[in-house]
PDB file of N, CA, C and O in Angstrom:
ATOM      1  N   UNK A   1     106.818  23.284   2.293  1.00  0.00           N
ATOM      2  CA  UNK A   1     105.733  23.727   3.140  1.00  0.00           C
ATOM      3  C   UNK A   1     106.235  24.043   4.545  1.00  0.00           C
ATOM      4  O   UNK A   1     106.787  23.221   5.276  1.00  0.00           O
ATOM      5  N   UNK A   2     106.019  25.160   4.810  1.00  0.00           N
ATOM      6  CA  UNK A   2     106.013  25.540   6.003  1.00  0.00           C
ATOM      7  C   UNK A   2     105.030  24.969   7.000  1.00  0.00           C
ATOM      8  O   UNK A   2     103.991  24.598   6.453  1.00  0.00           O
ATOM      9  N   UNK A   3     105.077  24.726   8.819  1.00  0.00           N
ATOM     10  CA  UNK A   3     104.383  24.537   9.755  1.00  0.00           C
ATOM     11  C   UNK A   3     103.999  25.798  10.060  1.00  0.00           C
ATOM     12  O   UNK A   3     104.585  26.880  10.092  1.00  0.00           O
ATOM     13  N   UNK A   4     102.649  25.357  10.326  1.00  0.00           N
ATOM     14  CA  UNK A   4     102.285  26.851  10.523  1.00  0.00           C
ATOM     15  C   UNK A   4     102.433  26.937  12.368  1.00  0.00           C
ATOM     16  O   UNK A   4     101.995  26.183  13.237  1.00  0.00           O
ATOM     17  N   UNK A   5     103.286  28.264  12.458  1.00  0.00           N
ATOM     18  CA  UNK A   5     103.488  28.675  13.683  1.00  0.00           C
ATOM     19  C   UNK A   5     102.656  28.908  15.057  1.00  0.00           C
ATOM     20  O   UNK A   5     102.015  29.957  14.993  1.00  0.00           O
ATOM     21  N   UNK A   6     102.528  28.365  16.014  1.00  0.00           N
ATOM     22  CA  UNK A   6     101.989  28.729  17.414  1.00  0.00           C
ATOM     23  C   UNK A   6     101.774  30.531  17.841  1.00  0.00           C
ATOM     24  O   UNK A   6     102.617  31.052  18.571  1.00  0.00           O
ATOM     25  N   UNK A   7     100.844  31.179  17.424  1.00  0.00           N
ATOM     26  CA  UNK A   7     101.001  32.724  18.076  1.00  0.00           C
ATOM     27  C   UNK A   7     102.223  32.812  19.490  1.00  0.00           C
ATOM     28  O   UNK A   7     102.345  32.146  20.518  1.00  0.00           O
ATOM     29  N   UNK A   8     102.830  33.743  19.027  1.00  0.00           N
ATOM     30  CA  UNK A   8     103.625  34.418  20.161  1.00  0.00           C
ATOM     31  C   UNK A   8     103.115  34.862  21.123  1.00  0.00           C
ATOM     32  O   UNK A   8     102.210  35.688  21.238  1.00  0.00           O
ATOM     33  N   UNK A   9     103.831  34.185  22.025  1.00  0.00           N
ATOM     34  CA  UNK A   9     103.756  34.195  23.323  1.00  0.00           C
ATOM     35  C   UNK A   9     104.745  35.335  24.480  1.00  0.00           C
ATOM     36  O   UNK A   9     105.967  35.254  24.597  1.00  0.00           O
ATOM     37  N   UNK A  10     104.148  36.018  24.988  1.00  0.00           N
ATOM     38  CA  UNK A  10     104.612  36.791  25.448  1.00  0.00           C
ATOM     39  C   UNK A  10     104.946  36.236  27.389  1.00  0.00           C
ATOM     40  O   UNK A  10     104.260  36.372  28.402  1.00  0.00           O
ATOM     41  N   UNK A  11     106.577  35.489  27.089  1.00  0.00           N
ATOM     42  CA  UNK A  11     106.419  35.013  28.451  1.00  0.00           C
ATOM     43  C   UNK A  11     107.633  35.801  29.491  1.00  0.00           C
ATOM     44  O   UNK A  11     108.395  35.280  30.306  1.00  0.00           O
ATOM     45  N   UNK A  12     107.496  37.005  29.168  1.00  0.00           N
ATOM     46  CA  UNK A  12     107.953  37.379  30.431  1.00  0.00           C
ATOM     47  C   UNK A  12     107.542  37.683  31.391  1.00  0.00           C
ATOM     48  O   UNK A  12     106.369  37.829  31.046  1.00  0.00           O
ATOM     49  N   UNK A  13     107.568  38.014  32.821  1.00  0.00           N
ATOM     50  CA  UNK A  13     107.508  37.824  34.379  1.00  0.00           C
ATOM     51  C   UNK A  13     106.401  38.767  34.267  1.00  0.00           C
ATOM     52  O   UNK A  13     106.782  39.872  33.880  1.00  0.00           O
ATOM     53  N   UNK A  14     104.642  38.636  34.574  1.00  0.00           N
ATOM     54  CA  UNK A  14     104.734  40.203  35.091  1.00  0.00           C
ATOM     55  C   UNK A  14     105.177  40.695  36.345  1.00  0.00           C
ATOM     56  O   UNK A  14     106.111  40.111  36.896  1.00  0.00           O
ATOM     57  N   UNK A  15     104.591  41.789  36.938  1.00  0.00           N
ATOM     58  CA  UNK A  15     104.897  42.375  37.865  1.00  0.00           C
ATOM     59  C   UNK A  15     104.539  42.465  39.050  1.00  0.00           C
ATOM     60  O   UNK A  15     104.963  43.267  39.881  1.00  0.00           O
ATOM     61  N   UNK A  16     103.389  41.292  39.252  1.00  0.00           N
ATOM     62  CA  UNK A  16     103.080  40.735  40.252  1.00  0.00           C
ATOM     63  C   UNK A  16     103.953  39.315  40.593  1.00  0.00           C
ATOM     64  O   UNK A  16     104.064  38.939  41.760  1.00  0.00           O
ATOM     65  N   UNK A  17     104.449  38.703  39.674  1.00  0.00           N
ATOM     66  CA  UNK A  17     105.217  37.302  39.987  1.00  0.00           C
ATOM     67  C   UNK A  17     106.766  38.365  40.198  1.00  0.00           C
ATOM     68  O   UNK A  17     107.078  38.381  41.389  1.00  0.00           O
ATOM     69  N   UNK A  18     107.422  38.934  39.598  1.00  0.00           N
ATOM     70  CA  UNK A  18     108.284  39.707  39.743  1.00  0.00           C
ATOM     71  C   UNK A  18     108.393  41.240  41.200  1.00  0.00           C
ATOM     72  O   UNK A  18     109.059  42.258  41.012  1.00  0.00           O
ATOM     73  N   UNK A  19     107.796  41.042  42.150  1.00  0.00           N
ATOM     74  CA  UNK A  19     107.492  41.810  42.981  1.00  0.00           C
ATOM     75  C   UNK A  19     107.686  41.082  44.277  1.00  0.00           C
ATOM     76  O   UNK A  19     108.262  41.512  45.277  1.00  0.00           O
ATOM     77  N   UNK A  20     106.912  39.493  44.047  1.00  0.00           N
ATOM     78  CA  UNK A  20     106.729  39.105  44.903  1.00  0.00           C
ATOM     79  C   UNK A  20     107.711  38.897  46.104  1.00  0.00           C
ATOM     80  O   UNK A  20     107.492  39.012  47.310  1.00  0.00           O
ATOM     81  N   UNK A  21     109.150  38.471  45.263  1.00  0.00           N
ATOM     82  CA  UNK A  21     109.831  37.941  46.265  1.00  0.00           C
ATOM     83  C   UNK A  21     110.796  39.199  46.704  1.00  0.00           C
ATOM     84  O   UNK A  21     111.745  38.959  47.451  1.00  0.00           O
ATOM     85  N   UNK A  22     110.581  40.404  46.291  1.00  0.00           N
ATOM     86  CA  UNK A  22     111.051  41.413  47.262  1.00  0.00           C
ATOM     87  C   UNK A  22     110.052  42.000  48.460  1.00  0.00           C
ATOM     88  O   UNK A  22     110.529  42.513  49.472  1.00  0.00           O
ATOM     89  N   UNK A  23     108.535  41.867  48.229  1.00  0.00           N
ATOM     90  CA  UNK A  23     107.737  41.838  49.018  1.00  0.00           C
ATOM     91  C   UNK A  23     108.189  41.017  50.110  1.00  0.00           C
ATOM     92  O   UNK A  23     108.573  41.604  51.121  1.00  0.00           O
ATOM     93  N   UNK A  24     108.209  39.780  50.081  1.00  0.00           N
ATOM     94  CA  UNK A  24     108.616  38.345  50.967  1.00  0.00           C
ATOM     95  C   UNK A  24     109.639  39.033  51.418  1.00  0.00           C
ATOM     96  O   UNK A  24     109.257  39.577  52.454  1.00  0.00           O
ATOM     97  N   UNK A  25     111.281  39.436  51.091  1.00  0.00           N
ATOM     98  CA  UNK A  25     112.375  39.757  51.515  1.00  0.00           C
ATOM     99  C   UNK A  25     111.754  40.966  52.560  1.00  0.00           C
ATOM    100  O   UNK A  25     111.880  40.785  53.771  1.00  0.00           O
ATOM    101  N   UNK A  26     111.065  42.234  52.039  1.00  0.00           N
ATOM    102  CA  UNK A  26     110.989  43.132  53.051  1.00  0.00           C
ATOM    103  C   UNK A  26     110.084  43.021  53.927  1.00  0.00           C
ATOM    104  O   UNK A  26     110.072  43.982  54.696  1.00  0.00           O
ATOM    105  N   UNK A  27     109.108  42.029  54.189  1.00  0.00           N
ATOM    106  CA  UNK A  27     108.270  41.914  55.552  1.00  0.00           C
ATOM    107  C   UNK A  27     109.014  41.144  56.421  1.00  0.00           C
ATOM    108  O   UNK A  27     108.790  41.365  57.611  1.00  0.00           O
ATOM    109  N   UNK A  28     110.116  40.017  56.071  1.00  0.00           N
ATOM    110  CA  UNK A  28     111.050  39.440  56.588  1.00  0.00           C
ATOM    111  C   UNK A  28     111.873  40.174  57.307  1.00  0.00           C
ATOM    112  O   UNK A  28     111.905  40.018  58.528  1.00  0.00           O
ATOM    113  N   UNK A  29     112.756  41.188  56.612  1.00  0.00           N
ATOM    114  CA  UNK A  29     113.883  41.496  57.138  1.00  0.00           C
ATOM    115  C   UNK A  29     112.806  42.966  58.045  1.00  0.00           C
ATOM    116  O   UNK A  29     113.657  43.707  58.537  1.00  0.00           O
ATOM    117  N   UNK A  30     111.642  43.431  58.310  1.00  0.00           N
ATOM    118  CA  UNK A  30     110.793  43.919  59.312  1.00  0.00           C
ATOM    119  C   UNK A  30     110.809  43.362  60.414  1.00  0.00           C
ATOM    120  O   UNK A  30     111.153  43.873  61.479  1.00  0.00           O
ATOM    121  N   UNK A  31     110.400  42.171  60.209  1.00  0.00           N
ATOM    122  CA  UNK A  31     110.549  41.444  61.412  1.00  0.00           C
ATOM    123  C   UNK A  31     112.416  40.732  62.622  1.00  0.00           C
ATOM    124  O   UNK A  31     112.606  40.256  63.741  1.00  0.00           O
ATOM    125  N   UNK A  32     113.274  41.122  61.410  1.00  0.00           N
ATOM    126  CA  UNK A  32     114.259  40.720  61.842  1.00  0.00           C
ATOM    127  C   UNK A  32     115.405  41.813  62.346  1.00  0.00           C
ATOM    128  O   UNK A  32     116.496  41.632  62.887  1.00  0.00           O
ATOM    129  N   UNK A  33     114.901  42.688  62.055  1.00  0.00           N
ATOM    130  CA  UNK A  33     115.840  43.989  62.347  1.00  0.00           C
ATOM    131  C   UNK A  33     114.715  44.710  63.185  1.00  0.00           C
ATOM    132  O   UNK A  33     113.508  44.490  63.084  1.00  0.00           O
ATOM    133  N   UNK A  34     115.562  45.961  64.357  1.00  0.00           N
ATOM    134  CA  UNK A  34     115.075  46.789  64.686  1.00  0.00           C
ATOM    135  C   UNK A  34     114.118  47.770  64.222  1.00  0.00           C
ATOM    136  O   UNK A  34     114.185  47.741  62.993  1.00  0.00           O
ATOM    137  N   UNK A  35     113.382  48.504  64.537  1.00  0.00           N
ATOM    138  CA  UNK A  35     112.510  49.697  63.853  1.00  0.00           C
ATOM    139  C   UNK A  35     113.263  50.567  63.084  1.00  0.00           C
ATOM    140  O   UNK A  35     113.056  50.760  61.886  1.00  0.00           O
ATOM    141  N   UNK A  36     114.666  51.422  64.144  1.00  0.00           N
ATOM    142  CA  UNK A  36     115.684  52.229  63.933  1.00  0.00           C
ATOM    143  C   UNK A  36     116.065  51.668  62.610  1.00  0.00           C
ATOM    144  O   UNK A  36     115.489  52.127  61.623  1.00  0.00           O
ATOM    145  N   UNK A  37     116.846  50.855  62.476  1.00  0.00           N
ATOM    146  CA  UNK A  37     117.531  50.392  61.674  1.00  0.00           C
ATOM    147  C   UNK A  37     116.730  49.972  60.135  1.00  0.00           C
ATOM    148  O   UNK A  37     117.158  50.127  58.992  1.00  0.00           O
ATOM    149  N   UNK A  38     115.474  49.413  60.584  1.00  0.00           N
ATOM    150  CA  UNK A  38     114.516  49.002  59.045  1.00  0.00           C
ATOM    151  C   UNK A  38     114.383  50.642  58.708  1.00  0.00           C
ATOM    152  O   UNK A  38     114.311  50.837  57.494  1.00  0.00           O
ATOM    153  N   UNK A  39     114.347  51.550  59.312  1.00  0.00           N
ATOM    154  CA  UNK A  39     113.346  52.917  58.970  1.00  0.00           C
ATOM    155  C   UNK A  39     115.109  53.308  57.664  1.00  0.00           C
ATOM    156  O   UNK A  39     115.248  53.508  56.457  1.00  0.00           O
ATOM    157  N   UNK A  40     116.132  53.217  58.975  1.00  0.00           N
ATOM    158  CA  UNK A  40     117.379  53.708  58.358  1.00  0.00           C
ATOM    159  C   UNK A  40     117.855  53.394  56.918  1.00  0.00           C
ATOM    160  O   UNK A  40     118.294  54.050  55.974  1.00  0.00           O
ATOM    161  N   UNK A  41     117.572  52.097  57.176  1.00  0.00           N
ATOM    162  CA  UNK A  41     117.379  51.408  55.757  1.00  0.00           C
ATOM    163  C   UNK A  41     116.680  51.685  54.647  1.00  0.00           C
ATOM    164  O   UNK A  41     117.274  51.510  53.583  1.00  0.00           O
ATOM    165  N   UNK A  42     115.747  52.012  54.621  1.00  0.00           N
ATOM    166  CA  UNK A  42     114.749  52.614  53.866  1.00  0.00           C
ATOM    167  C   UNK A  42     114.827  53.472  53.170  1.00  0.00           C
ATOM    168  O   UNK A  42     114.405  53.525  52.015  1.00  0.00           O
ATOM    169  N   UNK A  43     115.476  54.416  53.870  1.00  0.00           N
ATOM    170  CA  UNK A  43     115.869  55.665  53.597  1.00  0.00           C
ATOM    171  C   UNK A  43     117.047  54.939  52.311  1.00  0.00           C
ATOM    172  O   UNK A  43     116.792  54.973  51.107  1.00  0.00           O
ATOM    173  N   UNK A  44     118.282  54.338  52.883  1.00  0.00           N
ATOM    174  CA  UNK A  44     119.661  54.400  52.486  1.00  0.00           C
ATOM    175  C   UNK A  44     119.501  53.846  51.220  1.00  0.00           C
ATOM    176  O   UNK A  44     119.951  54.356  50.193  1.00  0.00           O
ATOM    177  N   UNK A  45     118.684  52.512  51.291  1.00  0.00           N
ATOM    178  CA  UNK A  45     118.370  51.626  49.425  1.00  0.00           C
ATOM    179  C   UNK A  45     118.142  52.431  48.654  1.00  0.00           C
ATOM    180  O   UNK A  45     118.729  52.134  47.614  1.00  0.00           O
ATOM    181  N   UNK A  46     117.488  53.510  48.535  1.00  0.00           N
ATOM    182  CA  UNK A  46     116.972  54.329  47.014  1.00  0.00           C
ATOM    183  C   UNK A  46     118.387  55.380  46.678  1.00  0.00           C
ATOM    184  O   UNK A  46     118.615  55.961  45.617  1.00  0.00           O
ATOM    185  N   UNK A  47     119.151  55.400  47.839  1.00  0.00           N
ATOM    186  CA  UNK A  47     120.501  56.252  47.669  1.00  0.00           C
ATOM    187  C   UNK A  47     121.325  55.616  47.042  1.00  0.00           C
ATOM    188  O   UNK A  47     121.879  55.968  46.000  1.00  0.00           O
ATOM    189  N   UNK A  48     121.541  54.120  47.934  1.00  0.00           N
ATOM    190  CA  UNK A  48     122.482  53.566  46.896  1.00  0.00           C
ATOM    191  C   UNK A  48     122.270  52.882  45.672  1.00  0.00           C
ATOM    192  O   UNK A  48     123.247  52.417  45.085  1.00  0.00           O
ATOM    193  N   UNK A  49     120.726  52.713  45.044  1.00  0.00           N
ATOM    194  CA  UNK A  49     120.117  52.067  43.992  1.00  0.00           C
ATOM    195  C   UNK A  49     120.803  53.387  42.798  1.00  0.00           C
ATOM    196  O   UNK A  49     121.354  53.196  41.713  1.00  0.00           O
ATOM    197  N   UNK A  50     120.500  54.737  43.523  1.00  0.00           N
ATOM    198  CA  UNK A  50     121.026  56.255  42.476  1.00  0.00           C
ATOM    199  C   UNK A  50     122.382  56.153  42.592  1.00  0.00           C
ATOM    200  O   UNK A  50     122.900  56.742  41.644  1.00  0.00           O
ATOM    201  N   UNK A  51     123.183  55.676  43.318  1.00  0.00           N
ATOM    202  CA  UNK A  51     124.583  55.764  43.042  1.00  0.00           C
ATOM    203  C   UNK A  51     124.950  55.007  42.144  1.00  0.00           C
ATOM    204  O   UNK A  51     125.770  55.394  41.312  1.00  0.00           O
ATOM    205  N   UNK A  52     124.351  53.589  42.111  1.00  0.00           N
ATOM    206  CA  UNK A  52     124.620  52.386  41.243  1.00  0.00           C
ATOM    207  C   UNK A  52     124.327  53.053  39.804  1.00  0.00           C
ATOM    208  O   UNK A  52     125.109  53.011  38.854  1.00  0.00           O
ATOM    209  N   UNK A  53     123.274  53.571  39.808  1.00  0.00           N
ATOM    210  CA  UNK A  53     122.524  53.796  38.156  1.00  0.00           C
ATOM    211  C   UNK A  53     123.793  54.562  37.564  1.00  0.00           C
ATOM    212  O   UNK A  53     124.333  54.311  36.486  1.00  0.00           O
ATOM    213  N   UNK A  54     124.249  55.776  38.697  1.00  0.00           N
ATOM    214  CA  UNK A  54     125.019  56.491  37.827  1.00  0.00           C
ATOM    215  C   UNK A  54     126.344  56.014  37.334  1.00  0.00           C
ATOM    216  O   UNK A  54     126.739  56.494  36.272  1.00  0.00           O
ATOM    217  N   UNK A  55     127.157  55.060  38.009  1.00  0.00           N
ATOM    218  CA  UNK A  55     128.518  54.209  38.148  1.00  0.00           C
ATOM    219  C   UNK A  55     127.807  53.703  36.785  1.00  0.00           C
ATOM    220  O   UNK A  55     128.250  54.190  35.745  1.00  0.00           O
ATOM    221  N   UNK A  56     126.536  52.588  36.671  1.00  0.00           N
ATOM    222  CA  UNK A  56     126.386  52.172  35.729  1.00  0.00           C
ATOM    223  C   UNK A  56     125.859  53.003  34.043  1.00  0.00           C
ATOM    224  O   UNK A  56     125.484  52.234  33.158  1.00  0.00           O
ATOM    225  N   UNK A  57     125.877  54.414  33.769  1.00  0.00           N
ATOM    226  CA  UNK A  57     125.833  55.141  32.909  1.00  0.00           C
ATOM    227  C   UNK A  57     124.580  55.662  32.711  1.00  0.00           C
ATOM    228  O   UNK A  57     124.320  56.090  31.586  1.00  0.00           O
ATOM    229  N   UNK A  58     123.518  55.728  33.820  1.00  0.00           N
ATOM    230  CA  UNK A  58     121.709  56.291  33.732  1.00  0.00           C
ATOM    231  C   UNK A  58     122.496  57.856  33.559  1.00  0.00           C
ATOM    232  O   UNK A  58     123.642  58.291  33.669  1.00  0.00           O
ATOM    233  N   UNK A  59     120.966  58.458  33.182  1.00  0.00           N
ATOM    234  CA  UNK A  59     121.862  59.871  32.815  1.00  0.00           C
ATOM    235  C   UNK A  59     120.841  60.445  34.115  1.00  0.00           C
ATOM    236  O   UNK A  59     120.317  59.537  34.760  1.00  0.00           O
ATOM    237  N   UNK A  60     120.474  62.041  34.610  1.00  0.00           N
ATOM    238  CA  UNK A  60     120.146  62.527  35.462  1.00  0.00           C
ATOM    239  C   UNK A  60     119.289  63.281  35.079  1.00  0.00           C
ATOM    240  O   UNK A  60     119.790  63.934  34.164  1.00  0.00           O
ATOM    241  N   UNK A  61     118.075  63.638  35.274  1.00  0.00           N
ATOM    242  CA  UNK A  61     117.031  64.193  34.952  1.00  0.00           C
ATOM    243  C   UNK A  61     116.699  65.313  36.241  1.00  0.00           C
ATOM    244  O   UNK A  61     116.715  64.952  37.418  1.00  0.00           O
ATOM    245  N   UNK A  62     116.366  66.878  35.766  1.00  0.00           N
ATOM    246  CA  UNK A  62     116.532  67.771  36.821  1.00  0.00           C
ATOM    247  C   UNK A  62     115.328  67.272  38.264  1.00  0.00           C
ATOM    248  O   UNK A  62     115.385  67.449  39.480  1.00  0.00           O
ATOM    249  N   UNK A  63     114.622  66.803  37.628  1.00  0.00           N
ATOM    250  CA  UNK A  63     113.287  65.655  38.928  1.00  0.00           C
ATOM    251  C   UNK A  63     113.560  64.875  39.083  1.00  0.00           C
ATOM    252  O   UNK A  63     112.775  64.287  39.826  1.00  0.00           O
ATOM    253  N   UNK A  64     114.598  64.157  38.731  1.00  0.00           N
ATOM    254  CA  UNK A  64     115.748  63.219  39.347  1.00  0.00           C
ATOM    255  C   UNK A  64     116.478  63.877  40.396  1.00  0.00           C
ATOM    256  O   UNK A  64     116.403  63.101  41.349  1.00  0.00           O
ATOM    257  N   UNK A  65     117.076  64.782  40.703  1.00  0.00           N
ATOM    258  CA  UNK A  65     117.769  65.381  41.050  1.00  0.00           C
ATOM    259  C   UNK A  65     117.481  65.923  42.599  1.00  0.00           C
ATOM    260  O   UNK A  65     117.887  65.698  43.739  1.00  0.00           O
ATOM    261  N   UNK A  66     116.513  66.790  41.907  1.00  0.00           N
ATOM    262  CA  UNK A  66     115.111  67.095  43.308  1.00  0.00           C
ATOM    263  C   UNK A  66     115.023  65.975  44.280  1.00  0.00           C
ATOM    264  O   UNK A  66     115.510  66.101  45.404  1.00  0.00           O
ATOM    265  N   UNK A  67     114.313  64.680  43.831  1.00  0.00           N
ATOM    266  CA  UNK A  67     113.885  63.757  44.166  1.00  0.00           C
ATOM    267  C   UNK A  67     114.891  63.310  45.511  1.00  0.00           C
ATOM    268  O   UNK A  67     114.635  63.237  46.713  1.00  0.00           O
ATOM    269  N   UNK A  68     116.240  63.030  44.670  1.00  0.00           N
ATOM    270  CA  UNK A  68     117.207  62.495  45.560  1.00  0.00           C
ATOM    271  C   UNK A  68     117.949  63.108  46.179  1.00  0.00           C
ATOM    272  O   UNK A  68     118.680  62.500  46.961  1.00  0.00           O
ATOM    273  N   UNK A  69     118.029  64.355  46.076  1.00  0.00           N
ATOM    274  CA  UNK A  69     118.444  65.346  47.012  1.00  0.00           C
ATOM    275  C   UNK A  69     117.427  65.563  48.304  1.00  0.00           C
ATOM    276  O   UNK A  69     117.878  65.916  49.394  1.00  0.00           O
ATOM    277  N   UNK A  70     116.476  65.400  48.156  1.00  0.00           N
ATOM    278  CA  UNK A  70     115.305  65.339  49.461  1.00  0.00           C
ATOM    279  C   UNK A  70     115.958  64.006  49.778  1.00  0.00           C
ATOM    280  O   UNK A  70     116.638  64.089  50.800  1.00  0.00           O
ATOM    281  N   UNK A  71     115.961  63.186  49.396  1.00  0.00           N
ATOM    282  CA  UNK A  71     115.938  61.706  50.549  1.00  0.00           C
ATOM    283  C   UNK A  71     117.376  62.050  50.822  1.00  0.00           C
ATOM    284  O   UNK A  71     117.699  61.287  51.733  1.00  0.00           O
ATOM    285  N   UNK A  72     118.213  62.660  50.567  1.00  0.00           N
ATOM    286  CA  UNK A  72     119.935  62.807  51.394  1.00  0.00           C
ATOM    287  C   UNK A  72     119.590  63.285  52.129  1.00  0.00           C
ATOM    288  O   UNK A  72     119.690  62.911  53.297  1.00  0.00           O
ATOM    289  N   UNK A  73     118.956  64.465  51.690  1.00  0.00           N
ATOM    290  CA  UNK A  73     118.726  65.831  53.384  1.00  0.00           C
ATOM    291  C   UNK A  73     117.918  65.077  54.476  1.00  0.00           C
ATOM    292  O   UNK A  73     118.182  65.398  55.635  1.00  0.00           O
ATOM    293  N   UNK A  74     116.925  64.072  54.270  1.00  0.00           N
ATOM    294  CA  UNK A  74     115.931  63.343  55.330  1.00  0.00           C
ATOM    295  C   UNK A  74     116.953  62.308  55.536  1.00  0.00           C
ATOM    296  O   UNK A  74     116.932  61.957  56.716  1.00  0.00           O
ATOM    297  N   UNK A  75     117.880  61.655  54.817  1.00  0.00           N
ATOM    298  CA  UNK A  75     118.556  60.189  55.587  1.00  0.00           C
ATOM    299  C   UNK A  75     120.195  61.657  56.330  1.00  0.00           C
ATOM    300  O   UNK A  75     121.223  60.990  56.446  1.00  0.00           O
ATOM    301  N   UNK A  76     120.316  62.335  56.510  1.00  0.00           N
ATOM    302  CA  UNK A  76     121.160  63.445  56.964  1.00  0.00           C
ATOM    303  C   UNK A  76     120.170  63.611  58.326  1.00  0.00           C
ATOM    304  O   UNK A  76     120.435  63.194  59.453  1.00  0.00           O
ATOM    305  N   UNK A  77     119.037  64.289  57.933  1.00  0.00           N
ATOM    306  CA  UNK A  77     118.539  64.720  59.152  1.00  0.00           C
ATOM    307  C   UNK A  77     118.181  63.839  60.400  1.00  0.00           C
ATOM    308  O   UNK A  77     118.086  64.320  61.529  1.00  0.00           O
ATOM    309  N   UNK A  78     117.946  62.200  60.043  1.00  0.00           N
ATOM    310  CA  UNK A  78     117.337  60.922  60.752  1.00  0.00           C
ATOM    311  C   UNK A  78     118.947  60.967  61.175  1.00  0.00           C
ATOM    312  O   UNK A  78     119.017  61.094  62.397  1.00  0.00           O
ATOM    313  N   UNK A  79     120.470  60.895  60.459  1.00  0.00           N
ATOM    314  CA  UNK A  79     121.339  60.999  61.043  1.00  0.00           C
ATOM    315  C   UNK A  79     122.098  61.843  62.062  1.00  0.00           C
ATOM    316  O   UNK A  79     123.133  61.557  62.663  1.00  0.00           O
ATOM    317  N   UNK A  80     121.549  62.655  62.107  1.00  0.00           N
ATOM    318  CA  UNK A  80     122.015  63.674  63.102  1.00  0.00           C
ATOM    319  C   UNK A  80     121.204  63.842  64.255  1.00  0.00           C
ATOM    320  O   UNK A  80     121.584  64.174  65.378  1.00  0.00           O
ATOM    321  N   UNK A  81     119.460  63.450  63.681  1.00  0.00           N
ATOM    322  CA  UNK A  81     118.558  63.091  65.116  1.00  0.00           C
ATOM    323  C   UNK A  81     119.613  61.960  66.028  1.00  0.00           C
ATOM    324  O   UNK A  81     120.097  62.180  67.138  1.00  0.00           O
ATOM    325  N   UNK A  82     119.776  60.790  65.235  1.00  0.00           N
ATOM    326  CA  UNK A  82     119.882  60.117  66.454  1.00  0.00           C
ATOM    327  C   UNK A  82     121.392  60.377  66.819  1.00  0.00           C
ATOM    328  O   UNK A  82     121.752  60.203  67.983  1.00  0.00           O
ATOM    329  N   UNK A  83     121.923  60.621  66.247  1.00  0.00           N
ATOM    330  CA  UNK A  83     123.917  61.308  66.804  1.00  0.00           C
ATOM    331  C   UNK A  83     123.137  62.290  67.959  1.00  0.00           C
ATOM    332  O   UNK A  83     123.181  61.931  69.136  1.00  0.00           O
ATOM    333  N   UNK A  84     122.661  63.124  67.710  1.00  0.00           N
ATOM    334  CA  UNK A  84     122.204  64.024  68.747  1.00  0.00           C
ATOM    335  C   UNK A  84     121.798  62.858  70.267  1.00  0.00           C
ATOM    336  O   UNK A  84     122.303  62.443  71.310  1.00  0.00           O
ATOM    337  N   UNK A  85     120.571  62.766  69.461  1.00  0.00           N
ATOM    338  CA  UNK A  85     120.222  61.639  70.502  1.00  0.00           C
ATOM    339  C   UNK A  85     120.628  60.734  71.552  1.00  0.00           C
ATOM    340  O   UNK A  85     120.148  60.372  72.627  1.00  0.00           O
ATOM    341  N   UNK A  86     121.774  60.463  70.818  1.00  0.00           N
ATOM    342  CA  UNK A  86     122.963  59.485  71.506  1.00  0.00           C
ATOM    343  C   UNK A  86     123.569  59.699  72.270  1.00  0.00           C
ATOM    344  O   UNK A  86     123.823  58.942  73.207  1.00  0.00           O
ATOM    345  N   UNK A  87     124.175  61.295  72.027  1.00  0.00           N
ATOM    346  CA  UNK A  87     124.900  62.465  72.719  1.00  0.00           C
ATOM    347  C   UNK A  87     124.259  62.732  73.957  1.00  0.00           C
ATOM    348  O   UNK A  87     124.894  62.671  75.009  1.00  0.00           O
ATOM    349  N   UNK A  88     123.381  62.945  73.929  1.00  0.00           N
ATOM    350  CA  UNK A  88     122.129  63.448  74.934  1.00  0.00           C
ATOM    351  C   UNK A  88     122.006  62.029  76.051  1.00  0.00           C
ATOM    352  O   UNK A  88     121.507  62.164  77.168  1.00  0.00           O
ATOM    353  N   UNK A  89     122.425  60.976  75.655  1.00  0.00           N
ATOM    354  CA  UNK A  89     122.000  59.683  76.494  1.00  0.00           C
ATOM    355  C   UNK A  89     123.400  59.031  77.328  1.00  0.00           C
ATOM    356  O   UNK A  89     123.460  58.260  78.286  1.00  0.00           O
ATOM    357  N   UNK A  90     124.194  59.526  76.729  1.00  0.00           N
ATOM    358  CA  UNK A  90     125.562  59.248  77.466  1.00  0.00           C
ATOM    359  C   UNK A  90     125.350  60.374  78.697  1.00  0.00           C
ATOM    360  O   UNK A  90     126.218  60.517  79.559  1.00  0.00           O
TER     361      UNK A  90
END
């Protein structure tokens, strides 16, 4: 004789317990870094999250492509605002 089994349980994280503590990390590190620098940041994580995928074997989708080619040209252009900027203040 078999015990009869407990229904399956589906216990993985959702996506509110799994969210949370990058939520917590980024209102933190808001408060602990400059404006410049949180904005800069912002920009740079989703660049290097696409570099990682590809090192790690994600394949590239042409709206993939699009996507992250706009945030180079905007983390390019925020770079050359403030190089300019800088230039201009010396």
């Amino acid at each position: 004789l078999q015990s009869p089994q407990a229904p399956h349980r589906n216990r993985s994280p959702t996506n509110e317990q799994t969210q949370q503590p990058a939520w917590t990390s980024h209102l933190g590190a808001s408060r602990l870094l400059s404006l410049p620098l949180f904005g800069l940041l912002s920009y740079v994580e989703p660049v290097l999250l696409f570099v990682a995928s590809l090192v790690l074997g994600e394949t590239l989708t042409a709206i993939d492509a699009i996507s992250y080619s706009l945030l180079a040209i905007a983390l390019a252009v925020l770079a050359l605002g403030g190089f300019n900027t800088g230039v201009r203040v010396r």
